[in-house]
C-alpha positions as CSV (number, residue, x, y, z in Angstrom):
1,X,3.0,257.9,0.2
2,X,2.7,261.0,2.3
3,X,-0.1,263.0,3.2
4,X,-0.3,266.7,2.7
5,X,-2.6,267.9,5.4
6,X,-4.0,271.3,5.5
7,X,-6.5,272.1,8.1
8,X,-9.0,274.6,6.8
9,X,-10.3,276.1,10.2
10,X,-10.3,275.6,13.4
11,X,-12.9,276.7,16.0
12,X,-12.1,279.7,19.1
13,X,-14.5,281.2,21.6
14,X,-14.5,284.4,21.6
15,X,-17.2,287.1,22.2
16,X,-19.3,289.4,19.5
17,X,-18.0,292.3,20.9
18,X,-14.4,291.7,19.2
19,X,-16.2,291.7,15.8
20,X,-16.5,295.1,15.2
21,X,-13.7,295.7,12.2
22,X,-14.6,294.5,9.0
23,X,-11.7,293.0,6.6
24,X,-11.0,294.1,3.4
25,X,-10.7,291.1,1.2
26,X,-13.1,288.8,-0.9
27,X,-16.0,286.8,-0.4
28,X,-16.6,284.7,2.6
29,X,-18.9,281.4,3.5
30,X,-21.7,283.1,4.3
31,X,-22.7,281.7,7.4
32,X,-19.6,283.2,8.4
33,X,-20.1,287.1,9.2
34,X,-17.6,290.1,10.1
35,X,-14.3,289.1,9.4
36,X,-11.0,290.7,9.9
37,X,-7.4,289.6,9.5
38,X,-5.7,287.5,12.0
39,X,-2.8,288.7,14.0
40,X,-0.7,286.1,12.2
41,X,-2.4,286.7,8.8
42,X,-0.2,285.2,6.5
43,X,1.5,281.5,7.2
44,X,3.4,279.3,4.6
45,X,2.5,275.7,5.3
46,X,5.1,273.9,2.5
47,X,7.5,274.5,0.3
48,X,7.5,272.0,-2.6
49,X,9.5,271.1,-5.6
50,X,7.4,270.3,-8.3
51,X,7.8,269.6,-12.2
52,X,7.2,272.2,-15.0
53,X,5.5,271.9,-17.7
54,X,7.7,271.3,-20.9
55,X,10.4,269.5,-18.4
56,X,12.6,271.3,-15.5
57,X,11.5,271.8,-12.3
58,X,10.5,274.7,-10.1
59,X,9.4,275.8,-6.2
60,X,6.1,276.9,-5.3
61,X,4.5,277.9,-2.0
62,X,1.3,277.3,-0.1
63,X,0.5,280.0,1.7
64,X,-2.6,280.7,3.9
65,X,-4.2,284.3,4.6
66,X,-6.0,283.6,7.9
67,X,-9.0,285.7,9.6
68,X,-11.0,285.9,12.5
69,X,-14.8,285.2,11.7
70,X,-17.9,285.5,13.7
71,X,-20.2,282.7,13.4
72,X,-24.0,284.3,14.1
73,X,-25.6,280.2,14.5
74,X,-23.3,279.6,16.7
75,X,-21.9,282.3,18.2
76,X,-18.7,281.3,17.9
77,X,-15.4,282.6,16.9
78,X,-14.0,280.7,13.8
79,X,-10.7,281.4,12.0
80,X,-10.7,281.1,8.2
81,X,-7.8,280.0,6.1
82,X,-8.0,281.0,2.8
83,X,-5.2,279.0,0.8
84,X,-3.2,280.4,-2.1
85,X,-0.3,279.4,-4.3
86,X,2.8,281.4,-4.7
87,X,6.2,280.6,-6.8
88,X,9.7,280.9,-5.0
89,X,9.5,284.9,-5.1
90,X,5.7,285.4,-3.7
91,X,4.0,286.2,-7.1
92,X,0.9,284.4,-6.8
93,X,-0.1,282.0,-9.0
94,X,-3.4,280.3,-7.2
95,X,-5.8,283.1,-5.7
96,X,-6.3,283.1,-2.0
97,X,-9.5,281.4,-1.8
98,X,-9.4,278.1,-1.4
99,X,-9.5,275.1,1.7
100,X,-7.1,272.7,0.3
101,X,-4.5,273.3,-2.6
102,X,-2.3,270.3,-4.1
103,X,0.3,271.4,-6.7
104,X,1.2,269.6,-9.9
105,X,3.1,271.7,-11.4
106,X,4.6,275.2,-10.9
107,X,1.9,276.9,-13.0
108,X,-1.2,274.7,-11.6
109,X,-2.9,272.5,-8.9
110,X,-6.2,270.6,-7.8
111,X,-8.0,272.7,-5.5
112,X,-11.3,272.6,-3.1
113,X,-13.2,275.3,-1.9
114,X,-15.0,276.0,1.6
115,X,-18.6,276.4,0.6
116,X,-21.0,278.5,2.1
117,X,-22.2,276.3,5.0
118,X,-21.0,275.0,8.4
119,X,-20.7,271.2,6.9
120,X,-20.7,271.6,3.3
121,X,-22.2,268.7,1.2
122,X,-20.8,267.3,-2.6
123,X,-18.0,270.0,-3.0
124,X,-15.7,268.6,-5.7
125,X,-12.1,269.2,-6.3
126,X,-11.1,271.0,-9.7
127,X,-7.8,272.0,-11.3
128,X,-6.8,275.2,-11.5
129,X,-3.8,276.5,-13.8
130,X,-2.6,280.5,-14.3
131,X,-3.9,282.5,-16.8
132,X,-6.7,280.3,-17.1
133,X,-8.6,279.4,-14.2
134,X,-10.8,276.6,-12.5
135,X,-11.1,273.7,-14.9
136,X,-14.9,272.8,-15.8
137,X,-14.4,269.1,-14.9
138,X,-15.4,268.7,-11.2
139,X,-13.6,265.5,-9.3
140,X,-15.6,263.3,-6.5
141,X,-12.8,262.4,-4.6
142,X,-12.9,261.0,-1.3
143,X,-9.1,261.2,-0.2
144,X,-6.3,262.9,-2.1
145,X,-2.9,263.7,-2.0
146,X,0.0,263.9,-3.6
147,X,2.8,261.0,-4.3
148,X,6.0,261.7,-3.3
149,X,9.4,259.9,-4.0
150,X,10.6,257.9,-1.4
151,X,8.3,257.1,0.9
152,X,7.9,261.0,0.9
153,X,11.5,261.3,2.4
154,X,12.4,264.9,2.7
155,X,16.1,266.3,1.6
156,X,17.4,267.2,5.3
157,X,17.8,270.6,5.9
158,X,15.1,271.9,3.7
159,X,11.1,270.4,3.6
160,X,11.2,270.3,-0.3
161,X,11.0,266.9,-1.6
162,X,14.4,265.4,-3.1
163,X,12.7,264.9,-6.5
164,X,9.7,267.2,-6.1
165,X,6.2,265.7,-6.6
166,X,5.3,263.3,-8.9
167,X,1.6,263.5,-9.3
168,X,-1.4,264.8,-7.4
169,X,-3.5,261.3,-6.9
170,X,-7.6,261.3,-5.9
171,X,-9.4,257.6,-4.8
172,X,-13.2,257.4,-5.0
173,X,-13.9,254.3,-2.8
174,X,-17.8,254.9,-2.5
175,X,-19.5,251.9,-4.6
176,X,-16.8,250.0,-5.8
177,X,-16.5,247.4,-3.7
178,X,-14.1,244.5,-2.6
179,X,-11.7,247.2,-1.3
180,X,-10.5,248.6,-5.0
181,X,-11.3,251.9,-5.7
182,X,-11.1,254.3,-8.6
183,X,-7.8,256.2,-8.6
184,X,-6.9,259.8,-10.7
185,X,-3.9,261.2,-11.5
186,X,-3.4,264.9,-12.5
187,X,-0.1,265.0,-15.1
188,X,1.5,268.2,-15.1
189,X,-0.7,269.8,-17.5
190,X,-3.3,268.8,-15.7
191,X,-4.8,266.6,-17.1
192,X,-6.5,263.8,-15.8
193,X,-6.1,260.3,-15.7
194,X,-8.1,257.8,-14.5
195,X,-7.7,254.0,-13.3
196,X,-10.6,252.2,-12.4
197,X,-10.7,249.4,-10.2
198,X,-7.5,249.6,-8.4
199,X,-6.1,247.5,-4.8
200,X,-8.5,245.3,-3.6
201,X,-8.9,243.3,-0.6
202,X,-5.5,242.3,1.1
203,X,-3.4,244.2,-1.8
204,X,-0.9,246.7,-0.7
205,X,-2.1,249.5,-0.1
206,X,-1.8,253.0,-1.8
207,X,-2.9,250.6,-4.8
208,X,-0.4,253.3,-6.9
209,X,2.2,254.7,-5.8
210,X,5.4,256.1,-6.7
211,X,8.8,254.2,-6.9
212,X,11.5,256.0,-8.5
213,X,10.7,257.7,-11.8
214,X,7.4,255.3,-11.9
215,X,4.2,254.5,-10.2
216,X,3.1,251.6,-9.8
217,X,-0.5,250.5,-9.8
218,X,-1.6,247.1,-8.4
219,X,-5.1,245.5,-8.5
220,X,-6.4,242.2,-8.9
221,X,-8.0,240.5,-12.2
222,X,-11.3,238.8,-12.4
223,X,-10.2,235.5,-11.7
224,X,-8.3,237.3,-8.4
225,X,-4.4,237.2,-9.4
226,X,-2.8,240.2,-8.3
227,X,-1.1,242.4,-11.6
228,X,0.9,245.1,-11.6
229,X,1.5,248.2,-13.7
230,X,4.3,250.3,-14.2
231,X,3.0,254.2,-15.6
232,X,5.8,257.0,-15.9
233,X,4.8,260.4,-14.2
234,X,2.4,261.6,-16.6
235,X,0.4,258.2,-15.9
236,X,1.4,256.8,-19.6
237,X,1.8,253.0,-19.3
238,X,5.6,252.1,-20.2
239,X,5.3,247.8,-19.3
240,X,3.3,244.7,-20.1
241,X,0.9,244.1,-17.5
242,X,3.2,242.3,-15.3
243,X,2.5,239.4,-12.2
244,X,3.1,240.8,-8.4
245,X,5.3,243.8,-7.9
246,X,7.1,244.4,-4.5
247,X,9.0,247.4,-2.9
248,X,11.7,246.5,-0.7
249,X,13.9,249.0,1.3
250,X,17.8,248.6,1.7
251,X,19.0,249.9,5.0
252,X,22.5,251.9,4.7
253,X,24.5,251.4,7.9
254,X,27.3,252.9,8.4
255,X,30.6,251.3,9.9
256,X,29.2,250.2,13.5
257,X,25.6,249.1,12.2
258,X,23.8,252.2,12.3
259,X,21.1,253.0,10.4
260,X,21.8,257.0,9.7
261,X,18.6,259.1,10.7
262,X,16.8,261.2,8.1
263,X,16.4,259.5,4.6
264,X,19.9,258.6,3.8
265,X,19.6,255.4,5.6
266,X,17.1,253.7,3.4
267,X,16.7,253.1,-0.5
268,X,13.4,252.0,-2.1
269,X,13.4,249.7,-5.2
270,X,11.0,248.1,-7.1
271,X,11.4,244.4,-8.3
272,X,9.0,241.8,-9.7
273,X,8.4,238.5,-8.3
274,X,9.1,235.6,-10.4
275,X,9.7,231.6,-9.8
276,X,10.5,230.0,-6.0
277,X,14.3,229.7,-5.2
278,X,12.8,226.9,-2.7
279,X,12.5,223.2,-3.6
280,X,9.6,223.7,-1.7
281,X,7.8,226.8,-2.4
282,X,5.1,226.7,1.0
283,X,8.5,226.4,3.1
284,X,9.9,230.3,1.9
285,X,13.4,230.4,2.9
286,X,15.1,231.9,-0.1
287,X,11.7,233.1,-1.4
288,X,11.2,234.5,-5.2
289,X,13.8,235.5,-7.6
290,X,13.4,239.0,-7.8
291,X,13.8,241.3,-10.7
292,X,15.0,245.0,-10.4
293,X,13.1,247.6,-11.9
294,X,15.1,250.3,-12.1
295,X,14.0,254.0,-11.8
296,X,12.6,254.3,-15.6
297,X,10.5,251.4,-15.3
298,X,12.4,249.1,-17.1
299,X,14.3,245.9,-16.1
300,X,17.8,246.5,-15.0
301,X,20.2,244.5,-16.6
302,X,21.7,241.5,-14.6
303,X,25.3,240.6,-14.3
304,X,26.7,237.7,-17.3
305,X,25.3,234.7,-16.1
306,X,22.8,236.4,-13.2
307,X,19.4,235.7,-13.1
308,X,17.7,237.6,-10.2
309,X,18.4,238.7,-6.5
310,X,16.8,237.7,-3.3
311,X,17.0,239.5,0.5
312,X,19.6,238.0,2.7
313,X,17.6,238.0,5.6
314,X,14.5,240.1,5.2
315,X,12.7,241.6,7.6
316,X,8.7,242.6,7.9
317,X,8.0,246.7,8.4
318,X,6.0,247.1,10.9
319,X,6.1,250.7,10.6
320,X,3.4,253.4,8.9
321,X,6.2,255.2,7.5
322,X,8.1,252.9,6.2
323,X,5.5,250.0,5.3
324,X,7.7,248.4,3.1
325,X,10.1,244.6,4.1
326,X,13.6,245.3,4.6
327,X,16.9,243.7,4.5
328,X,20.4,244.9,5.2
329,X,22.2,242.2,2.0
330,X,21.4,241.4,-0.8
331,X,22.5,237.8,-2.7
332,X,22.9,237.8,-6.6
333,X,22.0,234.4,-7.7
334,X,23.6,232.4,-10.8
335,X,22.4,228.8,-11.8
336,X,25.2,226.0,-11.7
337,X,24.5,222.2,-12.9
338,X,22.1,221.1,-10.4
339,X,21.8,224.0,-7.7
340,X,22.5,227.9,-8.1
341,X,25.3,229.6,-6.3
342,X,25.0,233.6,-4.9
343,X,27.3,236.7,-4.2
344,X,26.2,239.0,-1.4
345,X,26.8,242.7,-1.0
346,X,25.5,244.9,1.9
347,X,24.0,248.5,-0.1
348,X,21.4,248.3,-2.3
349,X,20.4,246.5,-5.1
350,X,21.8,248.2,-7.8
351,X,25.0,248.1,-6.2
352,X,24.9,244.5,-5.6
353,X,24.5,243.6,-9.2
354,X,27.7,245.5,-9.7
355,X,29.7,244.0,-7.2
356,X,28.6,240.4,-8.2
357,X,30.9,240.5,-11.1
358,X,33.7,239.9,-9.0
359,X,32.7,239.0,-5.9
360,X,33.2,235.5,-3.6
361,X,30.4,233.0,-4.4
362,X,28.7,230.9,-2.1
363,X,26.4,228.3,-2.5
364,X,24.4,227.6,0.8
365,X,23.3,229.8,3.9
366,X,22.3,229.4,7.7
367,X,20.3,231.9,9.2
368,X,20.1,233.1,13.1
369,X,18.6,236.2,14.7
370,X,20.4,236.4,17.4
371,X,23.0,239.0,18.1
372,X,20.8,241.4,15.4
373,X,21.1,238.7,12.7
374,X,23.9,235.8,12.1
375,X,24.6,234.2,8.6
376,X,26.4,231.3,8.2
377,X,27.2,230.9,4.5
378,X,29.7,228.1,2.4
379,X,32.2,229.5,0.1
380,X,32.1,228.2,-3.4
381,X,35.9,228.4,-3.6
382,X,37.4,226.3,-0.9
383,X,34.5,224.9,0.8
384,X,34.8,226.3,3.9
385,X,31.9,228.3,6.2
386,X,32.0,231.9,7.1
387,X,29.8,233.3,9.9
388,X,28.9,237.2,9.0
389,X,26.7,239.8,10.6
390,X,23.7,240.5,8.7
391,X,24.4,244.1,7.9
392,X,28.3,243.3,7.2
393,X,30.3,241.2,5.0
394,X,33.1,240.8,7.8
395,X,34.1,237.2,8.5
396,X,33.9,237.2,12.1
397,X,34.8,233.3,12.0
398,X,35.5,230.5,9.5
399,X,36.0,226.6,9.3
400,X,35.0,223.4,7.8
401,X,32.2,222.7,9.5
402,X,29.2,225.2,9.6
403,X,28.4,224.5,13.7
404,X,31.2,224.7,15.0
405,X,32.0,228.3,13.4
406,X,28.7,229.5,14.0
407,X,28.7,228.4,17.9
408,X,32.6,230.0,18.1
409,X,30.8,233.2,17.3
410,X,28.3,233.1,19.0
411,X,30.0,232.6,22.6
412,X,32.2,235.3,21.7
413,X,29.2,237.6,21.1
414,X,28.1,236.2,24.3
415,X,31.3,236.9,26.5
416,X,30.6,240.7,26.5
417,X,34.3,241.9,27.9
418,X,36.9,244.4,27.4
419,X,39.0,242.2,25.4
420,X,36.2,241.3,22.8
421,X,35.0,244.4,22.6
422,X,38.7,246.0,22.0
423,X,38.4,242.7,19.4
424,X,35.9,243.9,17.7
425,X,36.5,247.6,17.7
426,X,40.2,246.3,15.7
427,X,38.4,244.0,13.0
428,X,35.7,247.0,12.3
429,X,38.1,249.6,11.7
430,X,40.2,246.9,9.7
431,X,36.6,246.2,7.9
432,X,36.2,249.7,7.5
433,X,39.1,250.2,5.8
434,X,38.7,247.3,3.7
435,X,35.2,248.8,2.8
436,X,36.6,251.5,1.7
437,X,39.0,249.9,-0.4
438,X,35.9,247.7,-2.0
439,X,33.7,251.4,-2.9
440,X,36.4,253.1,-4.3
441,X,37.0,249.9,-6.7
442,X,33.2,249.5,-7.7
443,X,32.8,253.2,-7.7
444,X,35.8,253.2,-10.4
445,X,33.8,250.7,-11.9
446,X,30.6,251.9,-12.4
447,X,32.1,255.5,-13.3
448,X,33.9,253.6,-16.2
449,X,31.4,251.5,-17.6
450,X,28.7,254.1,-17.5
451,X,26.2,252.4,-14.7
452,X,27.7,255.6,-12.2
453,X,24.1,256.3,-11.8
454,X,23.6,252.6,-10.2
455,X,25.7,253.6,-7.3
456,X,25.8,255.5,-4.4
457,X,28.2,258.2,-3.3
458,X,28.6,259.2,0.4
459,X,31.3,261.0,2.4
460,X,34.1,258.8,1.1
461,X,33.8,260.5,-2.2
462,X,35.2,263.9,-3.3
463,X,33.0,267.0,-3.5
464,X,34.6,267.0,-7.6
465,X,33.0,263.3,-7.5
466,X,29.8,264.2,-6.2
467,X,29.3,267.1,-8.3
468,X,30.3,264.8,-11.2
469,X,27.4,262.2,-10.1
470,X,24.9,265.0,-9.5
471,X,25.7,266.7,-13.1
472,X,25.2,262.7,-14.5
473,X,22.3,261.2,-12.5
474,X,20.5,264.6,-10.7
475,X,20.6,265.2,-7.1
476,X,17.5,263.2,-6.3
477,X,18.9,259.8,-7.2
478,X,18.9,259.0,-3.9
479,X,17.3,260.3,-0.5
480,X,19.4,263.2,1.3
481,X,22.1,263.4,-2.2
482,X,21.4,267.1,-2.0
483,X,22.4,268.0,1.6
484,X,25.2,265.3,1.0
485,X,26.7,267.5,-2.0
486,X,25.7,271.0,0.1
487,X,28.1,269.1,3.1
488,X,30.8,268.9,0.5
489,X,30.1,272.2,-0.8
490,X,28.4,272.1,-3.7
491,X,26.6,275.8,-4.5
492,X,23.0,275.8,-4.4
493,X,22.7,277.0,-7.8
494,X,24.4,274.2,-9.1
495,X,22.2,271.9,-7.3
496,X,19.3,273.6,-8.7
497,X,20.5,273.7,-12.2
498,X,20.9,269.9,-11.7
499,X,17.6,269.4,-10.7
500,X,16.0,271.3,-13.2
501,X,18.2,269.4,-15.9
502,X,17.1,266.3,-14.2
503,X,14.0,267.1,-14.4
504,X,14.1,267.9,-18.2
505,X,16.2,264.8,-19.2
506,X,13.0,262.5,-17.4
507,X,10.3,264.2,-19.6
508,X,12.2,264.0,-22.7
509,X,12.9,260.2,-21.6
510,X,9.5,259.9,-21.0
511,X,7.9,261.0,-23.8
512,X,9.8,259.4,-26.2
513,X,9.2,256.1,-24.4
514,X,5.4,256.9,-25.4
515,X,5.8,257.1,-28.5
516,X,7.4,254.2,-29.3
517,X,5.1,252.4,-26.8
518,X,2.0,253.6,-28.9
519,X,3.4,252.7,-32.0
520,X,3.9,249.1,-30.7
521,X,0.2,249.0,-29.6
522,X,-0.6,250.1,-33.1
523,X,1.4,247.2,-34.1
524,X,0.4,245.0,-31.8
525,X,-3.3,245.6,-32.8
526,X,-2.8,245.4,-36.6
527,X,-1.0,242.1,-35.9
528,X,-3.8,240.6,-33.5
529,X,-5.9,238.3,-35.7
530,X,-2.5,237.5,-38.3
531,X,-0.8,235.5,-35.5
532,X,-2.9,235.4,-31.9
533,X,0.0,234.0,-30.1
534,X,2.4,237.0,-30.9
535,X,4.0,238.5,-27.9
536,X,3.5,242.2,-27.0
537,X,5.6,243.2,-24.0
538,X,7.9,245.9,-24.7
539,X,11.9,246.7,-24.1
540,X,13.9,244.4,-22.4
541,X,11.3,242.7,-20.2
542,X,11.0,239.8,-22.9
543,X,14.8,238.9,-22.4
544,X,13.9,239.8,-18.4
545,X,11.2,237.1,-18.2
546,X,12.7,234.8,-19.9
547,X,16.0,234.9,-17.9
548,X,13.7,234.5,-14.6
549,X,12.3,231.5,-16.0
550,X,15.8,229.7,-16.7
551,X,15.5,227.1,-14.2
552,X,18.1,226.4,-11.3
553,X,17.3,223.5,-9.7
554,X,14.9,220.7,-10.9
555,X,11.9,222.2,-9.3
556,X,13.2,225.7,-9.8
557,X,13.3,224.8,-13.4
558,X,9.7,223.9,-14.0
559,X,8.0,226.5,-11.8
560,X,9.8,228.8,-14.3
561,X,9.0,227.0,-17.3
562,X,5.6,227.1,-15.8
563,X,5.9,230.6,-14.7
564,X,6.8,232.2,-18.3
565,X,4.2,229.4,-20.1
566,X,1.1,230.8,-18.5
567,X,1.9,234.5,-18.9
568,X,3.0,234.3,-22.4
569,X,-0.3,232.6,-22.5
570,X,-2.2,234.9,-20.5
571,X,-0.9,238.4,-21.9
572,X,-2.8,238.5,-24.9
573,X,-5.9,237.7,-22.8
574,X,-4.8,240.2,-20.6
575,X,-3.8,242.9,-22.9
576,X,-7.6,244.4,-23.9
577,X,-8.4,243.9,-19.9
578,X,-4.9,246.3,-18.6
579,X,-6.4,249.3,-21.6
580,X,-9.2,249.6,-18.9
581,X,-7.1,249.1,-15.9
582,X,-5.0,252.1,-17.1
């Protein structure tokens, strides 16, 4: 999540004798006194794209009218920012009178004012919408601000958001105790809604943010297992309460093992954690099978034969902006008699599911750091090892037995002369080419089986292939999409036209998914006391959870068989428990 930060004022020294020219505008704190306009009076400080009400999407402008104030207490000089709200063109929409304005919409936001003292005590934040003013309902908020979409990863080139703002989001943490605090979310309409009792001690924190289409809400239950909740934008709950929920990030490199700067080198994705790949699960090596959630909230579907994904070799954030674990590859796992056998793919996720339907299987892996990351993996086909960067399927050696490949590698890496580096600069381009090769047949793919929207274009592709994929998935299916298609060309009113179409495909989507969610609580409910044991969770996560538990090896088996058993048996105690959690 990113913070929008607007200072409200900031202190200057200056003398009484400059206060002599009143301003002409409305009412001031009063212990402020003889105000006039600043010399820089008005100062935009963001431009946002945010959602409109009915579906589309629109841009709206914070802008600050700023004066010079005496301060009689004091006898300071103080300049005033009075916040307002404009649309793309300057029409105002939100008076000039406010310290802090957060848009949810184009037609409305949660504001604050200043008050009429110094340090003002128990102001509360209210909406306010056009045509009709402040809301009555006041909000004791201690922090707010608005979720953004990934990570809060700006299009380059413009500071608008690539899918706008999903939500305006308050926490009260005063009194609640154990770390959780009490979360609202203002929908477009602005409405709110409230979660109680969110995070907790150790949980991730925000405790909801937005991944995707989705927020995500994590807490912890009575008996302190961590849950997870997946809302859609309007804060409408579209999944079971589920077990723990993780958001990895997939670096993008490009052909020498560069992560691009700006946004386009990373993709967010949301997964759920299910059963231990690891014979022993206190010794994490492959870790969890993970599930992808893909944007809408729902599971993604798996490859024939797939049953989850781990991270090739993942690696701990240690970063404020980008607090999430990483990896560079991902592996798609599929059961066999008495072990489990994997693909690997260096992208995302989504692509990796893709590729796994024809892609080289293996069946064990090595890891070493050194050199940025070595794998050593055995190929299910002939038996033999291949040593690979971590960020690159090219086979920089091979052989029949793992150490002896791995430490060939290794003292080349070492050797650091002309001739290996000449070596190495002939197998990357031949990799590169190769590469490309291997997108333009799963891009083919994906295009012709309808999962386009699973992949990721980039320069390879034609500006008529971008456009395409923009038209079909929006330009804010991935970070830095919309300054990709304005490289190739792409007019900005065709950009915008996709966005706003985006935008009104998701609330349609959205909506309807309510509905039918509501009618299956209604069903659910009337069905409670006929059969007690009757599952409730929605869509494709039964067939999701019940895939994750399919067991791979012996142990893997039971933990699954365990895993599945005690939710099935703990969702209906859990069910009347998530109504208050969302």
């Amino acid at each position: 999540m990113r913070w929008m930060t607007i200072s409200a004022a900031a202190l200057v020294c200056l003398g009484a004798s400059l206060w002599s020219e009143p301003a002409q505008a409305g009412k001031f704190p009063d212990y402020l006194k003889r105000c006039k306009k600043s010399q820089n009076f008005l100062q935009e400080r963001g431009s946002y794209s945010v959602p409109a009400v009915g579906g589309g999407a629109g841009i709206v402008k914070i802008v600050a009218q700023q004066y010079d104030c005496f301060e009689p207490a004091s006898r300071l000089g103080t300049l005033l920012s009075l916040l307002g709200m404009t649309d793309a063109s300057g029409k105002e929409i939100v008076p000039f009178k406010y310290a802090r304005i957060l848009p949810f919409s184009t037609t409305g936001a949660v504001v604050i004012g200043h008050g009429d003292e110094r340090y003002p005590q128990g102001l509360m934040y209210r909406t306010y919408i056009a045509g009709k003013g402040e809301g009555k309902e006041r909000f004791d908020l201690q922090d707010v601000g608005m979720l953004q979409p990934d990570n809060g990863c700006a299009s380059e080139g413009t500071n608008t958001t690539t899918r706008g703002v999903s939500a305006v989001i308050g926490e009260l943490f005063y009194g609640v105790g154990k770390g959780k605090s009490h979360v609202t979310l203002f929908t477009p309409e602005g409405k709110a809604r409230k979660l109680e009792y969110m995070g907790g001690d150790d949980m991730p924190k925000p405790a909801v943010q937005r991944v995707g289409d989705v927020l995500l809400a994590r807490w912890r239950d009575e008996q302190g297992v961590a849950r997870s909740g997946i809302l859609d934008l309007d804060g409408r709950q579209i999944a079971p309460v589920l077990g723990n929920a993780v958001v990895w990030q997939s670096y993008v490199r490009d052909a020498d093992g560069n992560v691009p700067r700006g946004c386009r080198g990373t993709s967010n994705d949301l997964f759920i954690e299910g059963p231990s790949l690891d014979r022993d699960p206190t010794y994490k090596f492959y870790g969890p099978l993970l599930a992808l959630v893909g944007r809408d909230g729902q599971p993604v579907p798996l490859p024939p034969g797939a049953i989850g994904l781990f991270p090739v070799v993942p690696v701990e954030s240690a970063s404020k902006q980008q607090p999430n674990p990483g990896t560079d590859m991902w592996a798609v796992v599929f059961p066999n008699e008495d072990s489990f056998e994997f693909t690997l793919h260096v992208g995302t996720p989504s692509e990796a599911l893709l590729a796994a339907e024809t892609a080289p299987r293996y069946s064990t892996m090595w890891r070493s750091y050194a050199h940025g990351g070595l794998i050593t993996v055995r190929a299910v086909a002939d038996g033999r090892w291949r040593v690979m960067r971590s960020y690159s399927t090219m086979v920089l050696a091979e052989g029949t037995d793992a150490e002896v490949a791995f430490n060939g590698v290794k003292a080349r890496l070492d050797k650091e002369g002309a001739a290996m580096q000449q070596e190495l600069a002939a197998a990357r381009a031949r990799y590169a080419a190769e590469q490309l090769a291997v997108h333009r047949k799963n891009w083919e793919a994906a295009r012709t089986s309808g999962r386009m929207c699973s992949y990721r274009v980039s320069g390879n592709n034609t500006r008529e292939e971008i456009e395409e994929y923009i038209n079909a998935c929006g330009p804010g299916n991935f970070a830095g999409l919309e300054q990709l298609a304005r490289e190739k060309g792409m007019p900005e009113e065709a950009i915008s036209a996709a966005r706003n179409e985006e935008w009104t495909r998701a609330t349609a989507n959205a909506k309807a998914r309510a509905s039918w969610e509501e009618q299956a609580r209604v069903e659910r409910q009337r069905n409670a006391n006929k059969d007690p044991g009757a599952s409730y969770y929605p869509g494709q996560w039964s067939a999701a959870i019940n895939a994750a538990g399919i067991g791979v090896t012996e142990s893997i088996k039971k933990s699954g068989e365990n895993w599945l058993e005690q939710r099935q048996k703990q969702y209906n105690a859990d069910w009347q428990r998530s109504q208050r959690a969302y």
